[in-house]
GUROKOL-913941 format. One record per atom (N, C-alpha, C): chain; residue in three letters; x, y, z; atom name. Coordinates in nm, 3 decimals. Each point is the difference from the previous one (the first is absolute). Layout:
REC, kette, rest, c1, c2, c3, atom
REC, A, Ala, X, Y, Z, CA
...
This chain:
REC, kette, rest, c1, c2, c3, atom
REC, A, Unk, -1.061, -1.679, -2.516, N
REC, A, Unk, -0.116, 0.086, 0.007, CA
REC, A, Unk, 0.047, 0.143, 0.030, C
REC, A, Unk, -0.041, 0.075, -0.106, N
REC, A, Unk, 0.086, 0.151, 0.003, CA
REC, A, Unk, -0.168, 0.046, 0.170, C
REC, A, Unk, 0.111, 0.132, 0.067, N
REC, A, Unk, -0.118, 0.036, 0.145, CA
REC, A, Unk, -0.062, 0.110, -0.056, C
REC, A, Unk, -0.125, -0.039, 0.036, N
REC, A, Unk, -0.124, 0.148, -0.010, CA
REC, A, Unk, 0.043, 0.129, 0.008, C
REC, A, Unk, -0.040, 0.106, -0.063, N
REC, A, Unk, 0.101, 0.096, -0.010, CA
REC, A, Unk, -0.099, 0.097, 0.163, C
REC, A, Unk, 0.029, 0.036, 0.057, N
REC, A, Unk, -0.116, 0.090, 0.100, CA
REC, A, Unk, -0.073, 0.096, -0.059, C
REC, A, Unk, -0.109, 0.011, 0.026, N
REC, A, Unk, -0.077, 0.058, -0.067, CA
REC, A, Unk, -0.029, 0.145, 0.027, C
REC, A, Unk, 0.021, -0.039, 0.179, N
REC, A, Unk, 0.014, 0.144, 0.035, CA
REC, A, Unk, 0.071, 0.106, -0.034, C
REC, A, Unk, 0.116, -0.095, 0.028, N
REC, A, Unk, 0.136, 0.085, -0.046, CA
REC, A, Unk, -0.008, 0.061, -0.164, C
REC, A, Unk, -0.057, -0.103, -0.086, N
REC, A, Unk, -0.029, 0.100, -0.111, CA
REC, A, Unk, -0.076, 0.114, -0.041, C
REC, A, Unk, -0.124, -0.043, 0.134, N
REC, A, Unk, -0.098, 0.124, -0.007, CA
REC, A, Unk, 0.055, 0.096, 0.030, C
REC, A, Unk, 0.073, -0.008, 0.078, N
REC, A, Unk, 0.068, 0.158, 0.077, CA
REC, A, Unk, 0.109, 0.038, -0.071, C
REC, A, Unk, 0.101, -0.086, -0.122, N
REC, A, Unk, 0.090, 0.108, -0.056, CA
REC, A, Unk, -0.094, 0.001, -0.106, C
REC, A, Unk, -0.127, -0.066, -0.037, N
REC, A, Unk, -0.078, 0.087, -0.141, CA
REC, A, Unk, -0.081, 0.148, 0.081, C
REC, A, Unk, -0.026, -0.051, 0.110, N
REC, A, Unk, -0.058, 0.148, 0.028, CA
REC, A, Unk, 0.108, 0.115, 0.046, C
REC, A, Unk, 0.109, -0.024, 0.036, N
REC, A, Unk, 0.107, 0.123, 0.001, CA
REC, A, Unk, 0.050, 0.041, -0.186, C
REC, A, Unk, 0.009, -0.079, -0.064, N
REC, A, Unk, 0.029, 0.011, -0.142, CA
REC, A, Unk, -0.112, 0.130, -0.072, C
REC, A, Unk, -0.123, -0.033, 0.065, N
REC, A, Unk, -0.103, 0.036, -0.030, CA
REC, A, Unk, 0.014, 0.134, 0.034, C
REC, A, Unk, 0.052, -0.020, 0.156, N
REC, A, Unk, 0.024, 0.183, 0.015, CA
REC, A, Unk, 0.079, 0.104, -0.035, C
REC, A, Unk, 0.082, -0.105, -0.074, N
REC, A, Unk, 0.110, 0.062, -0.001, CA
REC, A, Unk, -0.012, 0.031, -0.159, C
REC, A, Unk, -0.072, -0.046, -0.075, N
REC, A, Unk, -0.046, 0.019, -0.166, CA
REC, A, Unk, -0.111, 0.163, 0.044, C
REC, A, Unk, -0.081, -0.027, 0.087, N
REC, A, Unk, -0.049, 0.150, 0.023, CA
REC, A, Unk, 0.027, 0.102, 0.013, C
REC, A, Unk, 0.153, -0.015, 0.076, N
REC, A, Unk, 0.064, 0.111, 0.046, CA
REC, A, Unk, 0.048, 0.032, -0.112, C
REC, A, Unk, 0.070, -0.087, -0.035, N
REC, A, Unk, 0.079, 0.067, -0.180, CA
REC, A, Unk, -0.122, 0.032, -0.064, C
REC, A, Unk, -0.061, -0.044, -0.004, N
REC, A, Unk, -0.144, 0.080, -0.135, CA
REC, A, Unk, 0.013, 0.143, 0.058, C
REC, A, Unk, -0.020, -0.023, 0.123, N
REC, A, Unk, -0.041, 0.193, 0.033, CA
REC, A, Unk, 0.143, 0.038, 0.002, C
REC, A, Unk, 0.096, -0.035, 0.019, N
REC, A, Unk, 0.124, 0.075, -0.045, CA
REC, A, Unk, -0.011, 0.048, -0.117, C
REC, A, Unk, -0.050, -0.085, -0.071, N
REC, A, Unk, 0.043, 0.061, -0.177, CA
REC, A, Unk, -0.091, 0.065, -0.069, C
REC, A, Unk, -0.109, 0.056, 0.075, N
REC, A, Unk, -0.078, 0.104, -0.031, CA
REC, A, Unk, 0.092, 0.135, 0.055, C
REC, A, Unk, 0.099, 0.006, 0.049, N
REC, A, Unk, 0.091, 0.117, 0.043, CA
REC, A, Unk, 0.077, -0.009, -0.086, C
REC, A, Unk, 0.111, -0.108, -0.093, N
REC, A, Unk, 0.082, 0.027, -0.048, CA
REC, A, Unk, -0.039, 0.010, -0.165, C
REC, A, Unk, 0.103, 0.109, -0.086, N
REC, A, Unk, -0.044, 0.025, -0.092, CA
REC, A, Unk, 0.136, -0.024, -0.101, C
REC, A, Unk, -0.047, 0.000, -0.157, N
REC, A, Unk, 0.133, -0.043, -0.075, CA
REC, A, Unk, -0.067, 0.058, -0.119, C
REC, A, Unk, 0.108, 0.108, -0.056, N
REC, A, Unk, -0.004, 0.081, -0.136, CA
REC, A, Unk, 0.034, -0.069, -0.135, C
REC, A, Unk, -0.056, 0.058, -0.105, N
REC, A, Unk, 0.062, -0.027, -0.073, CA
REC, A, Unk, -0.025, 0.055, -0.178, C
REC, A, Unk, 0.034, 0.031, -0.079, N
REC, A, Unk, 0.010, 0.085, -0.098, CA
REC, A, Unk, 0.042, -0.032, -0.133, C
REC, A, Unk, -0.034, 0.121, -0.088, N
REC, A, Unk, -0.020, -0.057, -0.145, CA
REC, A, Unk, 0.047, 0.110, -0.035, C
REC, A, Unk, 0.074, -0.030, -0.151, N
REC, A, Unk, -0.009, 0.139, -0.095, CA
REC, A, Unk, 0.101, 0.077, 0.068, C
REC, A, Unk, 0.091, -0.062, 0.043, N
REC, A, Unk, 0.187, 0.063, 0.058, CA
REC, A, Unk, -0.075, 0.108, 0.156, C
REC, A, Unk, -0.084, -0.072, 0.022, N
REC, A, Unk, -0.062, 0.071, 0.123, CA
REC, A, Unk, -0.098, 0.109, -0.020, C
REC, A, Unk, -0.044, -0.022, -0.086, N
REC, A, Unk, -0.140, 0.099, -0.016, CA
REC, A, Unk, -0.138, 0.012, 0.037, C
REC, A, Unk, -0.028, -0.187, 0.015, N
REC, A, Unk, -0.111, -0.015, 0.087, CA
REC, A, Unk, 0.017, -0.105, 0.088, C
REC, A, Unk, -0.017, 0.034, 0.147, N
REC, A, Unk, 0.014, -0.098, 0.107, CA
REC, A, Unk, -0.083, -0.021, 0.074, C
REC, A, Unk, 0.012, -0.141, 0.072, N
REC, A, Unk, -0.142, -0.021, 0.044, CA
REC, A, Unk, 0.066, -0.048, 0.081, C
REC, A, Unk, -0.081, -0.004, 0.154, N
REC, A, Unk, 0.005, -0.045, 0.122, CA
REC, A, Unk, -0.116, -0.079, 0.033, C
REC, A, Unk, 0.034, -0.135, 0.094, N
REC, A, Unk, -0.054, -0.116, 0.043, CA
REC, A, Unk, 0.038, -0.045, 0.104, C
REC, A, Unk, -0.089, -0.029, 0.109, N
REC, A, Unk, -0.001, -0.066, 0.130, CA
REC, A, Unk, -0.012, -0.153, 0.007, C
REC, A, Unk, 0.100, -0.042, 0.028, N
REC, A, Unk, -0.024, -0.126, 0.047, CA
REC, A, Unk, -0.083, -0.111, -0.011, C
REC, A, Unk, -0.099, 0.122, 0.035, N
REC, A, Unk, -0.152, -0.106, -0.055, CA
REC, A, Unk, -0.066, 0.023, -0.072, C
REC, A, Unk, 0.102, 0.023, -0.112, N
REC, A, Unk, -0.086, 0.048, -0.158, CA
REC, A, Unk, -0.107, 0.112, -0.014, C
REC, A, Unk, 0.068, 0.131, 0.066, N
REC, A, Unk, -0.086, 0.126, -0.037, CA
REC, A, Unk, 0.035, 0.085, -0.009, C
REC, A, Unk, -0.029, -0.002, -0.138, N
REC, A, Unk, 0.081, 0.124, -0.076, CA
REC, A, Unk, -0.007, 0.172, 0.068, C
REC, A, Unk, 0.089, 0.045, 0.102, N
REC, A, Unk, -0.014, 0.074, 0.079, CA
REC, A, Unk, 0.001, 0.173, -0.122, C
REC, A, Unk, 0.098, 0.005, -0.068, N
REC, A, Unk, 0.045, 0.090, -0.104, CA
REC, A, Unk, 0.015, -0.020, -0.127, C
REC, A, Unk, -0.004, 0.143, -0.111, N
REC, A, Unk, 0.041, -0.062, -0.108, CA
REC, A, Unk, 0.054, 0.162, -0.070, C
REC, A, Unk, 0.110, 0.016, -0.035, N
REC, A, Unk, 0.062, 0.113, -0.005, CA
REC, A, Unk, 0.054, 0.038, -0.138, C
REC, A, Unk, -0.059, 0.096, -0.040, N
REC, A, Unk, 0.020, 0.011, -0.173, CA
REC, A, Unk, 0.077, 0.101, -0.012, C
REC, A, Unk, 0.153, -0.021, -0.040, N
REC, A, Unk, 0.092, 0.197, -0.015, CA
REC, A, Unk, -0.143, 0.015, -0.197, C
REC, A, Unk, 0.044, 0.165, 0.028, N
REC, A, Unk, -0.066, 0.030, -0.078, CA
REC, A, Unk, 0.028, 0.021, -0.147, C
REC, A, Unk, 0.129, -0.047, -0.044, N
REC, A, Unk, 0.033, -0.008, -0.079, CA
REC, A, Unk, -0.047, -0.166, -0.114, C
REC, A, Unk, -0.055, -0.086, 0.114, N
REC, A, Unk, -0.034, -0.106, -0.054, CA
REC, A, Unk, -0.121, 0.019, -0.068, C
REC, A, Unk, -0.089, 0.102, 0.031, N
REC, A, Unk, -0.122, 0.054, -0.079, CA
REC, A, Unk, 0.027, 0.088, -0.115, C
REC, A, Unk, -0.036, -0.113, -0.117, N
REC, A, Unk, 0.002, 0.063, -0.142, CA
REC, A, Unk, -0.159, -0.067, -0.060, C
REC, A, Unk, -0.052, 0.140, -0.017, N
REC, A, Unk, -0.161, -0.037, -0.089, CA
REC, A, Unk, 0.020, -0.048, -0.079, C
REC, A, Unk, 0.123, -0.062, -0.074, N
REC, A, Unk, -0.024, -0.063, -0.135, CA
REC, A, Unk, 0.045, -0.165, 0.037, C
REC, A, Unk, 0.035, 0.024, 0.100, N
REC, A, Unk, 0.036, -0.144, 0.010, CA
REC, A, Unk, -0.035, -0.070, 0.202, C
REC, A, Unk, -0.114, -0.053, -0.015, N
REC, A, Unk, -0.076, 0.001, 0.080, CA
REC, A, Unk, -0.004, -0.144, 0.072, C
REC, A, Unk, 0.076, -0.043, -0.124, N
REC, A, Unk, -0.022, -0.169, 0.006, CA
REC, A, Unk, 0.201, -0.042, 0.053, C
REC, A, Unk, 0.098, 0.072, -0.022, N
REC, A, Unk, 0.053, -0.001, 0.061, CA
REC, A, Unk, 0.046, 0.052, 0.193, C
REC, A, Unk, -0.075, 0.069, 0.024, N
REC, A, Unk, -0.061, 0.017, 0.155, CA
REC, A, Unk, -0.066, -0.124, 0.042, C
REC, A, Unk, -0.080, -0.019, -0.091, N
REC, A, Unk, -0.063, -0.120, 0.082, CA
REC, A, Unk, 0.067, -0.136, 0.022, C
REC, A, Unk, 0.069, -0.047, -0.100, N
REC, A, Unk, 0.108, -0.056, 0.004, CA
REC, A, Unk, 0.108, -0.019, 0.115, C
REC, A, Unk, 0.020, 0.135, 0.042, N
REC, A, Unk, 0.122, 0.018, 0.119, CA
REC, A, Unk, -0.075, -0.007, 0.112, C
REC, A, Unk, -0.137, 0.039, 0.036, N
REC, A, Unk, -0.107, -0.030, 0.062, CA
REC, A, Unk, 0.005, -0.127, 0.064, C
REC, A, Unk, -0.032, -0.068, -0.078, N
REC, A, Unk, 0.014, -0.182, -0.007, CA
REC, A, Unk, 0.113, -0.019, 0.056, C
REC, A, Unk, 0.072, 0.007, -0.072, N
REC, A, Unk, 0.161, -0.053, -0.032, CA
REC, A, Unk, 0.026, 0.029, 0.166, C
REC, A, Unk, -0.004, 0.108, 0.061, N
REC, A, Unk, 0.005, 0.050, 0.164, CA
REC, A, Unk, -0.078, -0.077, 0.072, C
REC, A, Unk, -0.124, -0.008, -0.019, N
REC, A, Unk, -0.094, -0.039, 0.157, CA
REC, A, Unk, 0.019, -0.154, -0.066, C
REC, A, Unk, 0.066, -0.087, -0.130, N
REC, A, Unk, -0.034, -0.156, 0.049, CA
REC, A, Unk, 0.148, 0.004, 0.033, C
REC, A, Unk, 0.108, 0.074, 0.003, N
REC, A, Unk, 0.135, -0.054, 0.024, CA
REC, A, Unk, -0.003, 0.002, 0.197, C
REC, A, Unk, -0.083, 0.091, 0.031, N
REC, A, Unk, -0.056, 0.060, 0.111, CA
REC, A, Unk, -0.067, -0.132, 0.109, C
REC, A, Unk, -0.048, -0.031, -0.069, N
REC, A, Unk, -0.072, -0.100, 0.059, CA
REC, A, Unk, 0.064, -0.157, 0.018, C
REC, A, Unk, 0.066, 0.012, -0.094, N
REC, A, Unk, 0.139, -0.129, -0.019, CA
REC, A, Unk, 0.053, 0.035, 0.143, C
REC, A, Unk, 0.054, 0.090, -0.038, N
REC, A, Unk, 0.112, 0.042, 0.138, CA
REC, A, Unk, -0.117, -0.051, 0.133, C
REC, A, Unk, -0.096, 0.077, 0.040, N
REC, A, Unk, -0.093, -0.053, 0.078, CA
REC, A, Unk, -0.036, -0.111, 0.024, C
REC, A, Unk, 0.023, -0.085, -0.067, N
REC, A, Unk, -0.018, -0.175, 0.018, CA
REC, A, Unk, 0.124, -0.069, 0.038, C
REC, A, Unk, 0.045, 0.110, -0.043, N
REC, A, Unk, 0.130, -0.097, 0.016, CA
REC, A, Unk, 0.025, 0.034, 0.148, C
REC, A, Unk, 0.042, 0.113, 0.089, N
REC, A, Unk, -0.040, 0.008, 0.144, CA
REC, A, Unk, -0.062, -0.029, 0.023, C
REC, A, Unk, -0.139, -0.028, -0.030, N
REC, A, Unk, -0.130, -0.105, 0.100, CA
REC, A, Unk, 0.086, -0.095, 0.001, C
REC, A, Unk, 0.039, -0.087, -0.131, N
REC, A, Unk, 0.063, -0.116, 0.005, CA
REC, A, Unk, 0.112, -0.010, 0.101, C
REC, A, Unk, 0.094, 0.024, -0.011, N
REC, A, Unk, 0.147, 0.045, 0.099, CA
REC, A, Unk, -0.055, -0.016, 0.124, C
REC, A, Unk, -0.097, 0.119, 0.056, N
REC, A, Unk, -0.014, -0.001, 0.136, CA
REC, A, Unk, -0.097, -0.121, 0.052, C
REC, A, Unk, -0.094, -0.036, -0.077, N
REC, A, Unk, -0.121, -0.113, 0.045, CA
REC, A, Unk, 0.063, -0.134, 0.011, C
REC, A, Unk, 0.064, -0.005, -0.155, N
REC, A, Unk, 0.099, -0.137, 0.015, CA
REC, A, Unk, 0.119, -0.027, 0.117, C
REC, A, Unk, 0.078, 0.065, 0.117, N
REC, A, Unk, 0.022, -0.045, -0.006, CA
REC, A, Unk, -0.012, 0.003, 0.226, C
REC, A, Unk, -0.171, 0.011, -0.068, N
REC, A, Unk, -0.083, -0.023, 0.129, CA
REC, A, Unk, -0.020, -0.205, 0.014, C
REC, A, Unk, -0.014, 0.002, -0.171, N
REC, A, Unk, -0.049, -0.142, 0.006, CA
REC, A, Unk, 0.094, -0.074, -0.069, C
REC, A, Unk, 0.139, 0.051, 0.010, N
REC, A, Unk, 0.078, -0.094, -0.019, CA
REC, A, Unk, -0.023, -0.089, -0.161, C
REC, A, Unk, -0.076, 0.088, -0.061, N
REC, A, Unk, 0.007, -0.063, -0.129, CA
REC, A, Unk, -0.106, -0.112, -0.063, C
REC, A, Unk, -0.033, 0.009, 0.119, N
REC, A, Unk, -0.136, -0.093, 0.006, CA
REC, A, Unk, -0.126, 0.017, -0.112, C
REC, A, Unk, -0.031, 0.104, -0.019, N
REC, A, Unk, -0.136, 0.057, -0.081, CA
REC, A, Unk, -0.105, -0.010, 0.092, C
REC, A, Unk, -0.107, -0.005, -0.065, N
REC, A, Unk, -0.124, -0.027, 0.064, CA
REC, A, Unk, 0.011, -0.123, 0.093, C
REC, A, Unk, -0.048, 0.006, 0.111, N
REC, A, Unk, 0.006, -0.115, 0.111, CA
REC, A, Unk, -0.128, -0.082, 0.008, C
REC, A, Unk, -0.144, 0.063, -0.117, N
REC, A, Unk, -0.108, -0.022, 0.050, CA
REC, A, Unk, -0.083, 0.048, 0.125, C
REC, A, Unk, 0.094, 0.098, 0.048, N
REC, A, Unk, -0.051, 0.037, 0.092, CA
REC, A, Unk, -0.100, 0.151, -0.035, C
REC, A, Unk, -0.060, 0.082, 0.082, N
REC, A, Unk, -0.037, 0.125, -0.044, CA
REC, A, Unk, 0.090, 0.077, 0.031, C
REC, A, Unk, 0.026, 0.120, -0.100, N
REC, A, Unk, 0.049, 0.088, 0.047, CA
REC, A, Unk, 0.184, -0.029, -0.054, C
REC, A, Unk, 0.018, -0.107, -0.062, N
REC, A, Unk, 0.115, 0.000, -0.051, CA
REC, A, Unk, 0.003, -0.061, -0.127, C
């Protein structure tokens, strides 16, 4: 007969886990990660928690005839931007929970 696991004891490292997934959330509304298109012509900046803080156009990337390439590097910046951003949520959240994923619990 495998023994009851304590229950308490699980409540209390899911509720330190818990705090400790909070604290990193609000950490990563401070930290930010660049990133750019078009040999660095348009860059975009992102926080942690997915908000797009900046977006920085040299002015040479503006040509009226070609409008659809800006937008392009546009893109190409704020989703490479946001990659990077998941990927630190990921890094720092994961390895609160040890790899775990969702616990069913709230808040993780």
């Amino acid at each position: 007969m495998t023994p009851q696991p304590n229950m308490q004891q699980l409540l209390q490292q899911a509720q330190k886990m818990q705090q400790q997934m909070m604290e990193a959330q609000e950490a990563l509304k401070d930290e930010v990660v660049d990133a750019s298109a078009g040999g660095g012509m348009v860059t975009v900046q992102v926080t942690g928690d997915l908000v797009v803080k900046s977006i920085t156009i040299d002015q040479q990337a503006v040509d009226p005839d070609d409008v659809e390439l800006l937008q392009d590097m546009v893109l190409a910046a704020t989703n490479e931007a946001l990659r990077a951003a998941q990927e630190l949520a990921a890094n720092k959240l994961g390895g609160i929970t040890g790899g775990l994923g969702g616990l069913g619990l709230p808040g993780f």
